[in-house]
C-alpha positions in Angstrom: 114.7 128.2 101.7 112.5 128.9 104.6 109.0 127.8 105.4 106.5 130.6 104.9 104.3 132.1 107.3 100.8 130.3 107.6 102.1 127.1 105.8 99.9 124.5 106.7 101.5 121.0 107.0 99.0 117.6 106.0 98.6 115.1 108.7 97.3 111.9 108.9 94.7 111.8 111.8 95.8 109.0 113.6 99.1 110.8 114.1 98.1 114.0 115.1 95.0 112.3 117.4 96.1 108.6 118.6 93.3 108.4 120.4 90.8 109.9 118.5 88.6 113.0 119.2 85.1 113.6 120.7 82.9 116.3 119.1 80.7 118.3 121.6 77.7 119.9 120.2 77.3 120.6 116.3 79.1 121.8 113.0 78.4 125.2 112.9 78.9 128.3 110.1 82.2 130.3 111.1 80.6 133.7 110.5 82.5 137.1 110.3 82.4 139.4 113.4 79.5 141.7 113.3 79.6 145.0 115.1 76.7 146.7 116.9 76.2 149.1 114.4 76.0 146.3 111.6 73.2 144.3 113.6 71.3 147.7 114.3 71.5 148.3 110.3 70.4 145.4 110.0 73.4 144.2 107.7 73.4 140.1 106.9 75.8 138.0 108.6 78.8 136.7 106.3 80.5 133.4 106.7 83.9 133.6 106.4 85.7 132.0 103.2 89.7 130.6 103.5 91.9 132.8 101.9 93.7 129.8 100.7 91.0 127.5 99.6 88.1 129.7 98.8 85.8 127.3 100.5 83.5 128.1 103.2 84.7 127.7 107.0 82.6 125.9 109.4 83.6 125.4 112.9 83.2 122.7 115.6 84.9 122.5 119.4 86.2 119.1 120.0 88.2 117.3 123.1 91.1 115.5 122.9 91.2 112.6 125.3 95.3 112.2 124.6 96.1 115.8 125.9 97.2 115.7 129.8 97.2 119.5 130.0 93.3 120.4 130.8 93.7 124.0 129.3 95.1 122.6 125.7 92.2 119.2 125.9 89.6 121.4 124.3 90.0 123.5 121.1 87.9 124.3 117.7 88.7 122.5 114.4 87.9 124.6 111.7 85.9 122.9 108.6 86.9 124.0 104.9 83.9 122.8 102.9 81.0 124.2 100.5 78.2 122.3 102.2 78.1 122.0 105.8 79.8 118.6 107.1 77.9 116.2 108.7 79.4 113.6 111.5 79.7 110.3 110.4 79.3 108.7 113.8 76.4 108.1 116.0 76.6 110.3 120.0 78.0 108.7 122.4 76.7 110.7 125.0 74.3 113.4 124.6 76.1 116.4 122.5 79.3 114.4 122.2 80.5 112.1 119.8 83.9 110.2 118.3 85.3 111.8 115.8 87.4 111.3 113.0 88.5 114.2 110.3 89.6 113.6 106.7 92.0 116.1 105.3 93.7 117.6 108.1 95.9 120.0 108.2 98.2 121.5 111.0 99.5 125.0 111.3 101.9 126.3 113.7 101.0 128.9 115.9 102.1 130.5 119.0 100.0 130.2 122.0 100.0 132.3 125.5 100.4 135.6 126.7 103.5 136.5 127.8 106.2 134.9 129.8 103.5 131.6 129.1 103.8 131.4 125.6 104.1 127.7 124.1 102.9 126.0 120.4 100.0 125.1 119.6 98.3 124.4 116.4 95.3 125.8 114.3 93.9 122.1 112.6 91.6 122.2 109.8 89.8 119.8 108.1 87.9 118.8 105.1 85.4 116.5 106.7 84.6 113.7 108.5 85.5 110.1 107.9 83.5 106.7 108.4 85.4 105.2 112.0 84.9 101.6 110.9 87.3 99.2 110.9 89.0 100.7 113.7 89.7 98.3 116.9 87.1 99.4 119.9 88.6 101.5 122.5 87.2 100.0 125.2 90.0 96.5 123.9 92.9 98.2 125.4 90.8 97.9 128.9 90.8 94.1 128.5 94.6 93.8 127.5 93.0 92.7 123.8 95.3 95.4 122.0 99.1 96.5 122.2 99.9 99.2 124.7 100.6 102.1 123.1 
């Protein structure tokens, strides 16, 4: 029995992110593409709905400090949700913020053009989750914490 197309695996976040993720800028609606002619006819925007789900998507680019290849660091997490999901975590820096997600999911996908091609994943998420509890990241800088 083979795995179907599209199948999207759960993940706990601390797997898929060791160290964690930083939000830059805000949640935003993931709207349908519009085409000239549908902004000159003045047509609303949609926001698109999961096929599998039938919630709303939102979207939100995030940075993986883990990733040693600059071109994979930064990607978009897409947010299945009927509200719009608000960060649980203060900014740490103006526009940027720790994140962690509850609910994620990963899907294979292949990235690259090409002779590049390698895999990469499509993550999506249900939401955000409280960080506390969690050891400070700064600890491992003092030798507090076990090396990873």
């Amino acid at each position: 029995m083979a795995i179907e197309k599209g199948h999207r695996f759960a993940i706990d976040f601390d797997d898929a992110f060791p160290q964690g993720l930083v939000m830059v800028g805000e949640v935003i609606p993931d709207n349908e593409y519009q085409s000239r002619e549908d902004r000159a006819a003045g047509r609303p925007v949609r926001q698109r709905i999961d096929e599998v789900t039938g919630k709303r998507q939102w979207r939100a680019a995030v940075t993986d400090p883990g990733e040693t290849k600059a071109k994979r660091a930064s990607f978009e997490v897409t947010f299945l949700a009927d509200v719009q999901p608000v960060p649980t975590t203060a900014e740490a820096l103006p526009g940027m913020r720790p994140v962690e997600l509850d609910g994620l999911t990963a899907e294979p996908r292949v990235g690259g053009q090409g002779e590049f091609k390698y895999q990469t994943y499509v993550f999506r998420a249900t939401g955000f989750k409280a960080a506390a509890g969690k050891p400070s990241r700064s600890a491992s800088a003092t030798g507090d914490s076990k090396a990873a």
